[in-house]
N, C-alpha and C positions, 0 to 999 in steps of 0.2 A: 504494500500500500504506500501509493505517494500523497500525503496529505498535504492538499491547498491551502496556504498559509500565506496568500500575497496579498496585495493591499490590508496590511496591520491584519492578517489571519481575521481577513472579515470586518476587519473593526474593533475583532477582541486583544490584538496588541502580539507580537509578531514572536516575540522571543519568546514569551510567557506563555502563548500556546502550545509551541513548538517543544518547548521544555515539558508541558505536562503529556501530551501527545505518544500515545507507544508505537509510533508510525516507524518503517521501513525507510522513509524517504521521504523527502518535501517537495512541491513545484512551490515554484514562484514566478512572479509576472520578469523581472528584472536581475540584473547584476549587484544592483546595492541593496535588494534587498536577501541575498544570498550571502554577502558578504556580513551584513549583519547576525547571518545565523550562524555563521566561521568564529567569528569575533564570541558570540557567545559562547561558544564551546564545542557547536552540536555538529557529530561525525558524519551522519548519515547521509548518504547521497543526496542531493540537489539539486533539479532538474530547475533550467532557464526556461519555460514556454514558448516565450515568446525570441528566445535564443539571443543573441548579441546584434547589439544596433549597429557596431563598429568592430574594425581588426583589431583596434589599441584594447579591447576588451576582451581579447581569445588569453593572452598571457594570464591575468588574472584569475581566467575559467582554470588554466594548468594547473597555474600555484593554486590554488585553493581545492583542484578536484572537484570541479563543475560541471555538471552534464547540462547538454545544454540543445535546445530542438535546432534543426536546421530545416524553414521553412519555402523558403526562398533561392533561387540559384546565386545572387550575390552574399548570402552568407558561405555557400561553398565555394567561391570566390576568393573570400576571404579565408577559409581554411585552406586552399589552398595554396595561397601564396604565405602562410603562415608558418614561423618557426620557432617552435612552442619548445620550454623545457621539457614537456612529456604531451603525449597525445589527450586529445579529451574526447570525453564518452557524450556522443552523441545518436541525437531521437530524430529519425528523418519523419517530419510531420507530413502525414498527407493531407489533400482537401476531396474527403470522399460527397463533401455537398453543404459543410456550413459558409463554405466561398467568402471566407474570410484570412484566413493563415493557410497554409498549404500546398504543396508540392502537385499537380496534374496528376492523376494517377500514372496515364500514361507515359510520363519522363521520369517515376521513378526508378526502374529497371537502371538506366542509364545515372542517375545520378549517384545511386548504391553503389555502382560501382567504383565511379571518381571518387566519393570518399571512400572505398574500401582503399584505394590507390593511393591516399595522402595521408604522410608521415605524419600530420598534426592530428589527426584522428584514432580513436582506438580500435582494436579491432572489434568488439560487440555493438555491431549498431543496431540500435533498438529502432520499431517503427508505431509509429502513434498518429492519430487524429481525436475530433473534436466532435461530440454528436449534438444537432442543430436543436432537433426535437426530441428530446428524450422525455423530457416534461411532461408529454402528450400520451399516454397510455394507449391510447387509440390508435395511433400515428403509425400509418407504415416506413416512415420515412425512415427511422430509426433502422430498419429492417436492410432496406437499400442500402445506408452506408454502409453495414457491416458486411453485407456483399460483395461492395467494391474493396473494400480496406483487405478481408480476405481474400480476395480473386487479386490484388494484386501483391500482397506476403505471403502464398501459397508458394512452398518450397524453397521458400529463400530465407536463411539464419537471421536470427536472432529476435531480441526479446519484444513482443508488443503490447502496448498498452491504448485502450480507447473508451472505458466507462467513466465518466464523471458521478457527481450524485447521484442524478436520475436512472442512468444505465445499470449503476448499481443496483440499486432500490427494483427497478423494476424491467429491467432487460438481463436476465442472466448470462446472457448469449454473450455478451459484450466484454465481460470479464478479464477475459485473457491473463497474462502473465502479472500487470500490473495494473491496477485500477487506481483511479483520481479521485477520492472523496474531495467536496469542498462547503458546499453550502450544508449537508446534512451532517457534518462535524460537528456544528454549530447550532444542532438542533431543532432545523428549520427544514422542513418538507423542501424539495424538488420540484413537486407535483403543482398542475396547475389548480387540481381538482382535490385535493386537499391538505389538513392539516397538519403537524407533525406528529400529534398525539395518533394519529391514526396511520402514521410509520415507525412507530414506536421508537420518537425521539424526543428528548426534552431540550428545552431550551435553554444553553450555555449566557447569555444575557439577557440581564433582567435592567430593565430602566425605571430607574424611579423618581421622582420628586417629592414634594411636600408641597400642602395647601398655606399659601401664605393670608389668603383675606377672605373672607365673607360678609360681601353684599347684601345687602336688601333691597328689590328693586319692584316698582308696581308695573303690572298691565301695560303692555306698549311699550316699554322704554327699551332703547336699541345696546346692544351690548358689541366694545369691541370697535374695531377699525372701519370705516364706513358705514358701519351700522347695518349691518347684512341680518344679521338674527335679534330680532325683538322679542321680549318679556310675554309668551301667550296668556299668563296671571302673575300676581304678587309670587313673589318667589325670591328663591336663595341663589345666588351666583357666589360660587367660587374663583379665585385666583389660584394657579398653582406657577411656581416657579420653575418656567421651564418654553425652549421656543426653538425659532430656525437659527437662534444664534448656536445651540447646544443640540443641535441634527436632527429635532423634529420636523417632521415634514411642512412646509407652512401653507401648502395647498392642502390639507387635510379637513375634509368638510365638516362643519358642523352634524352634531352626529356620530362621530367617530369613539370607539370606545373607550373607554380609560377603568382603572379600576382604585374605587376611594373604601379602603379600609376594607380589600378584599370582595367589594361589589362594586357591578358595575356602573357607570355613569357616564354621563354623554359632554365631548366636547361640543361649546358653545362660540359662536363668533368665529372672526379669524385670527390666525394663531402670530403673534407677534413676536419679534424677536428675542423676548426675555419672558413671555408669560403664555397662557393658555387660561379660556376661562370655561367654568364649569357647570352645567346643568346640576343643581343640589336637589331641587323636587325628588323625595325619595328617600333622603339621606340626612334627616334631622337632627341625628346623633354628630354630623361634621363640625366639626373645631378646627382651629388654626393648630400646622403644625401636622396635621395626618398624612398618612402616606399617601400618595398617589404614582400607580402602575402605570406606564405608557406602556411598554412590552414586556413580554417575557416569562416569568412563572404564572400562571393564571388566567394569562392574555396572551395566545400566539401572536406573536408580530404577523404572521400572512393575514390575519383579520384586518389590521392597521393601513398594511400594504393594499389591502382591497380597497379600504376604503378610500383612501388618498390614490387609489388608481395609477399604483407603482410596484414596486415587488420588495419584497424583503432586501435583497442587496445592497440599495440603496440607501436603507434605512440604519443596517448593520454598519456598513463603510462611514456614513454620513456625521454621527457623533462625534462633536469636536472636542480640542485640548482643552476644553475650560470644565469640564465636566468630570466629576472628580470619579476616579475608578477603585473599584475594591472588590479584591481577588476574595470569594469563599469557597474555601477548602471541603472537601468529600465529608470532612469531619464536624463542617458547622463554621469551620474556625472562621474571622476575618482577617486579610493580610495586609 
């Protein structure tokens, strides 16, 4: 298993996963942030995805023991005018149909062999792609790539890898030698169609704030930035501390769930760069100072994602440096 650990491992912070993680291997998007995982300590192979943007970057891959994809004819360009202190292990990526990163099927025959031929390369090269829709349960498409990816590393050495989350979870066919976990690491379904608990996964962050004010406001009265959501009766509005400045979505519609003191309640208004406000009808027991859930134990973030009409990723990666983080341990502990 090569566990996805690029962009901050999600959002969850790049070393500190990678450290608790009992993975075989890591992919990452980039060079710095593999170097980062050297620096920390961690042995384990290291796969580039997206491979090297430059030649001044293949030495680096040596010294450190970087594997690294070669998707492109000008990255085996650059392997091959390169003179490395030791060869590096690379992943010829194909493009069996997300027509994004990848090699024609039909040029790879020919280009296996140029890097079998160049001194800067090791001799195990592995062969990998990307599946478009795996997401899709339904979908035959997923079927098709693994058609071509097989029809063209049929009979030819070495090691393949092409399941990400979804492929995992629900194409076992895809498997092969090395598989990509990334999003469902993190506890968060793949699927379009549904939720985590119902791939029997929990959710590694939990986002929280606190209610800092309680409103009273009558009948009518407009709550929030242009005044998009009004008072339907006297009622309680909450404040919680918390916005697009600290990676909540800020198109997220009134409506959207939150959870105050373990139930649910509805955001109000729209969401402002340091605050969020609350639908309280319902929830008479609130005081200043209570918790409030945006995602995570209690509340899948995919519900969040639906409602603001984006997907988890975004929402994971998107929490910024001002928001303070705190690691709990298997045991309860806080770190």
């Amino acid at each position: 298993m090569a566990a996805a650990v690029k962009a901050e491992a999600y959002g969850h912070g790049l070393v500190r996963i990678a450290q608790a993680l009992d993975a075989d291997g890591f992919a990452v998007a980039c060079l710095e942030e593999a170097l980062i995982l050297r620096e920390a300590g961690l042995t384990q192979p290291i796969l580039l995805l997206e491979g090297v943007f430059e030649a001044a970057e293949l030495p680096l891959c040596a010294r450190h023991d970087l594997s690294i994809a070669v998707h492109h004819p000008e990255q085996l360009r650059m392997l091959e005018h390169a003179r490395l202190e030791r060869p590096v292990r690379v992943w010829l990526k194909l493009d069996t149909g997300m027509h994004r990163l990848g090699l024609a099927p039909e040029t790879a025959p020919t280009i296996f062999q140029r890097l079998r031929e160049s001194p800067a390369v090791a001799p195990d090269i592995g062969w990998m792609s990307h599946l478009a829709r795996a997401d899709e349960r339904d979908c035959d498409y997923t079927l098709e790539q693994l058609q071509i990816f097989m029809a063209v590393t049929a009979g030819l050495p070495g090691e393949r890898s092409l399941a990400n989350s979804a492929g995992i979870l629900g194409w076992p066919q895809t498997h092969f030698d090395w598989v990509r976990p990334g999003l469902m690491l993190y506890g968060v379904s793949p699927f379009v169609d549904s939720l985590a608990a119902a791939e029997d996964l929990r959710p590694v962050m939990t986002f929280h704030t606190r209610l800092t004010s309680i409103n009273w406001l009558r009948k009518g009265e407009p709550v929030g930035y242009g005044g998009t959501w009004r008072c339907p009766e006297d009622m309680a509005v909450g404040v919680a501390a918390v916005g697009y400045g600290d990676g909540y979505p800020r198109h997220a519609p009134s409506g959207t769930p939150v959870l105050l003191n373990s139930r649910e309640a509805s955001l109000i208004g729209r969401v402002s760069m340091d605050m969020i406000t609350l639908d309280l009808r319902g929830h008479p027991e609130a005081r200043i100072d209570d918790q409030v859930t945006l995602w995570g134990n209690g509340l899948p973030i995919e519900r969040i994602a639906q409602a603001a009409e984006t997907i988890a990723y975004p929402l994971l990666c998107g929490i910024t440096a001002r928001v303070r983080r705190e690691v709990i341990s298997s045991d309860g502990f806080a770190t």
